[in-house]
N, C-alpha and C positions, 0 to 999 in steps of 0.2 A: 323479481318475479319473472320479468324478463330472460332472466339468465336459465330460469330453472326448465322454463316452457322447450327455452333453444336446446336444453341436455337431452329432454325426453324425447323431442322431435328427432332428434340423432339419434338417440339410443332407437327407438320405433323404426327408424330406416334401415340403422345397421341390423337388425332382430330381421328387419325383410330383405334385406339383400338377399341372404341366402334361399330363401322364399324365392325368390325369381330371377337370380345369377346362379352356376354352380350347380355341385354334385348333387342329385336329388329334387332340383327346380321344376317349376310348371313346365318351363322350355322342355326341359330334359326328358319330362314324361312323356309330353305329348311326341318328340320324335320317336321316343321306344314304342310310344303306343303305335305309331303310324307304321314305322319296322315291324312290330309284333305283325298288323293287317296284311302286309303286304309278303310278308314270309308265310302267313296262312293261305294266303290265296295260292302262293308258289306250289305248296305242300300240297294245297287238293287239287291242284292241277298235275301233281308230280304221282299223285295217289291215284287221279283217273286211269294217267298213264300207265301206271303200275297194274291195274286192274284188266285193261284188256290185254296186256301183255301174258300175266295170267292165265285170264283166260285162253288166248291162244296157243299158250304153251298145252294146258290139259287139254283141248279140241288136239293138237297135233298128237299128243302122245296116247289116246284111247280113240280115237278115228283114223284108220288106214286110208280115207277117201280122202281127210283134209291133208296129208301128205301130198298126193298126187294133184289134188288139186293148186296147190302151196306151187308144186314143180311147174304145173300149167300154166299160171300165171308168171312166173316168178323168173320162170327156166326154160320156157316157150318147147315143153315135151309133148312129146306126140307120142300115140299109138302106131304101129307098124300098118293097121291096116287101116287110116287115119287120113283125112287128105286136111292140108291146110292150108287156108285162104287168108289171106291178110289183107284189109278193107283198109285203104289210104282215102281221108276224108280232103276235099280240097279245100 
């Protein structure tokens, strides 16, 4: 009786190895799950970005003021009859 208790106790272990070693394991899910998480969060951070780029792109190309404003900032333009002052903060 002994003998038959020790077979099934093995056979019950080997049946959960794969349960919790290996292809398809708890282990194995939860790191895909935490991968899946953290590739989501990348995506809608990649997706925000995507969005105001967008947007900026349509404000430059149906706004002539966001052009010149783009240059003012960007490309320090001036008007001819323009004076410009540049404030060094100490």
């Amino acid at each position: 009786m002994k003998v038959l208790w020790s077979v099934m106790i093995i056979i019950i272990l080997l049946l959960q190895l794969r349960l919790w070693v290996g292809e398809g394991s708890f282990a194995q899910v939860w790191s895909l799950q935490e991968s899946i998480a953290a590739q989501q969060a990348e995506n809608a951070t990649l997706a925000a970005r995507n969005q105001r780029l967008y947007a900026e792109v349509r404000n430059l190309r149906h706004q002539q003021g966001a052009i010149e404003e783009r240059a003012r900032m960007n490309l320090g333009l001036i008007r001819q009859d323009e004076t410009f002052f540049l404030v060094v903060e100490p």
